[in-house]
Phi, psi and omega in degrees: 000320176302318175308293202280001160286357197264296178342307186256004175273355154310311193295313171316332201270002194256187185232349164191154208211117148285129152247070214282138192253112165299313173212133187319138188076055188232355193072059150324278188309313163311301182315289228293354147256014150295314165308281195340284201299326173268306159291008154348313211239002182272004176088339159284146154312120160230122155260184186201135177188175202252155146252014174205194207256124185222191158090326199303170178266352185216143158286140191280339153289292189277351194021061168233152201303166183229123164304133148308153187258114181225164207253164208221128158345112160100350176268175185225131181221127169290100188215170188289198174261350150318307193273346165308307196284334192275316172359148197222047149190185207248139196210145168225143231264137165283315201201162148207154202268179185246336182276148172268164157238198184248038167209067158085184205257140185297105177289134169236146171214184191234119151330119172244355197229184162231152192184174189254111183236129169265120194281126139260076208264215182282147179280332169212193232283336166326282192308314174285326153313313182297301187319313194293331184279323174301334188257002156260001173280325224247346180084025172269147174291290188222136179234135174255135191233113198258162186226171235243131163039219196247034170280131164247024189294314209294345180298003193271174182283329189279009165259319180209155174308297191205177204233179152190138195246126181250177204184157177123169196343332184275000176262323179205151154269051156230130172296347186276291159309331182282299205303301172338311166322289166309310174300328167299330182295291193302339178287307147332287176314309188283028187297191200219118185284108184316141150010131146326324181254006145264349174286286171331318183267355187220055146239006151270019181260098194240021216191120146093210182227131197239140178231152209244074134051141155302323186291347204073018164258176218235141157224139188292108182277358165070033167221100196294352189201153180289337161303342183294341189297327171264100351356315189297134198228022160290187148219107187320330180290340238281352168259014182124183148255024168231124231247157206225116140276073208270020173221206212273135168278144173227172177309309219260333158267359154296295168316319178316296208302305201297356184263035212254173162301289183242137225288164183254192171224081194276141181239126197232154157347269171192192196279339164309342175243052158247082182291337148348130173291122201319324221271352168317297193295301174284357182253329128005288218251339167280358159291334207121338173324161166232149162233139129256166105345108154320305189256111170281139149275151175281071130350056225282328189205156152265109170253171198221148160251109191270007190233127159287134140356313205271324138116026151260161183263143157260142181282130165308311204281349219248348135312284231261300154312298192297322155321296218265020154287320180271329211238345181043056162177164212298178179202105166311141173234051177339316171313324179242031174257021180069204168269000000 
């Protein structure tokens, strides 16, 4: 019980919380009411909102039941104008937005009842940093985010404070394969963040490939995108090896870098713009490569779903070991940790 009270006074401690899904049916939805329900009652300000369509009662793919998501008296939660309406308790609307979605214009409203709501929040991750900023202007405490199919953008630092990552049986029926699955991720998240002064000299840069000096100045290398590399008639090395990535890493400049003489040091975002294959990615870093980061994520809890859609079960405690074998660290069955 002390591990989940530490789990959720973390959580307490942020200003906004992602949950991010490995795979659709992973228990997005199952955490995020589980957090709701322990903070409730913390004295805090809570929103809640989507970076996709969350909340339906059947899944729209696997078409199977789904937790409903709900909101608890005195919380504010963001949704279209669609899903405003279908509500079945009583709230008053705070705010509706100007931007459209493609269910309408977004609503914050204040819970006056507790109830079962379908979230529809901003679609990608801009919109939703600005919301999360509009809704602490607002005197909200902590906004909780729930997230959309197996997107790990919102998971990024520059969106939210910290995460929390669900898994399970809808990612692999094979334990083996899921734990694998799940580490590349975890790995990914746990990347290790450059300097203070370089991070200063490469976070307004948001466009192209950059190479970084024995001395630390930073040069354009006049190659906006890593798909562009057999085009390029430069030479990427001519300032050293260690290269400024400001867009999405792929299979093909991992494989370019591991085939070089000598290993680079690649510098990136956050863990979100590593697009790559695990065996891509470690086998990188076993030439020798280093990836860093600008930005580290926060990593607050792993949770797990052992039932598939599909409708075999994985034994939970025997999941829930093997995760926290590999990951060295807890790893939550919510369902069956009650309220």
């Amino acid at each position: 019980m002390k591990a989940v009270l530490f789990f959720i006074e973390e959580i307490l401690k942020c200003k906004s919380l992602s949950i991010v899904g490995l795979e659709k049916n992973t228990g997005k939805t199952e955490c995020l009411n589980y957090i709701l329900r322990q903070v409730k009652d913390s004295g805090k300000t809570i929103a809640l909102t989507s970076i996709g369509t969350d909340g339906e009662k059947r899944d729209q793919v696997c078409q199977t039941a789904k937790p409903e998501i709900e909101v608890f008296e005195d919380m504010l939660f963001v949704t279209s104008e669609r899903y405003y309406r279908e509500k079945r308790f009583l709230a008053e609307i705070l705010d509706i937005s100007e931007r459209q979605t493609a269910l309408g214009r977004l609503v914050t409203a204040k819970a006056l009842w507790s109830g079962k709501v379908l979230l529809s929040g901003p679609p990608d991750t801009v919109g939703m940093k600005e919301l999360i900023v509009q809704l602490e202007k607002r005197g909200v405490d902590l906004t909780l985010v729930d997230g959309a199919l197996s997107r790990l953008s919102h998971g990024s630092p520059t969106v939210s404070d910290a995460l929390v990552l669900t898994t399970g049986a809808a990612l692999s029926g094979n334990v083996r394969e899921l734990v694998r699955k799940t580490k590349y991720v975890y790995d990914l998240i746990g990347l290790k963040e450059v300097g203070p002064g370089r991070q200063d000299l490469l976070q307004g840069i948001k466009k192209g490939i950059w190479a970084i000096d024995a001395e630390g100045e930073i040069h354009d290398l006049q190659l906006p995108s890593v798909f562009m590399l057999e085009k390029y008639e430069g030479d990427i090395f001519k300032y050293g090896h260690t290269l400024y990535v400001s867009g999405a890493v792929s299979d093909k400049l991992l494989n370019f870098l591991r085939m070089q003489k000598e290993v680079t040091e690649l510098v990136v975002q956050d863990f979100t713009k590593i697009f790559a294959l695990p065996e891509t990615f470690y086998a990188f870093l076993k030439r020798g490569g280093k990836i860093n980061v600008l930005k580290q994520s926060r990593l607050l809890a792993v949770c797990i779903n052992p039932q598939s859609p599909a409708g075999y079960c994985l034994h939970s405690d025997q999941l829930k070991a093997a995760l926290e074998e590999s990951l060295r660290i807890p790893v939550y069955d919510v369902r069956r940790m009650g309220n």
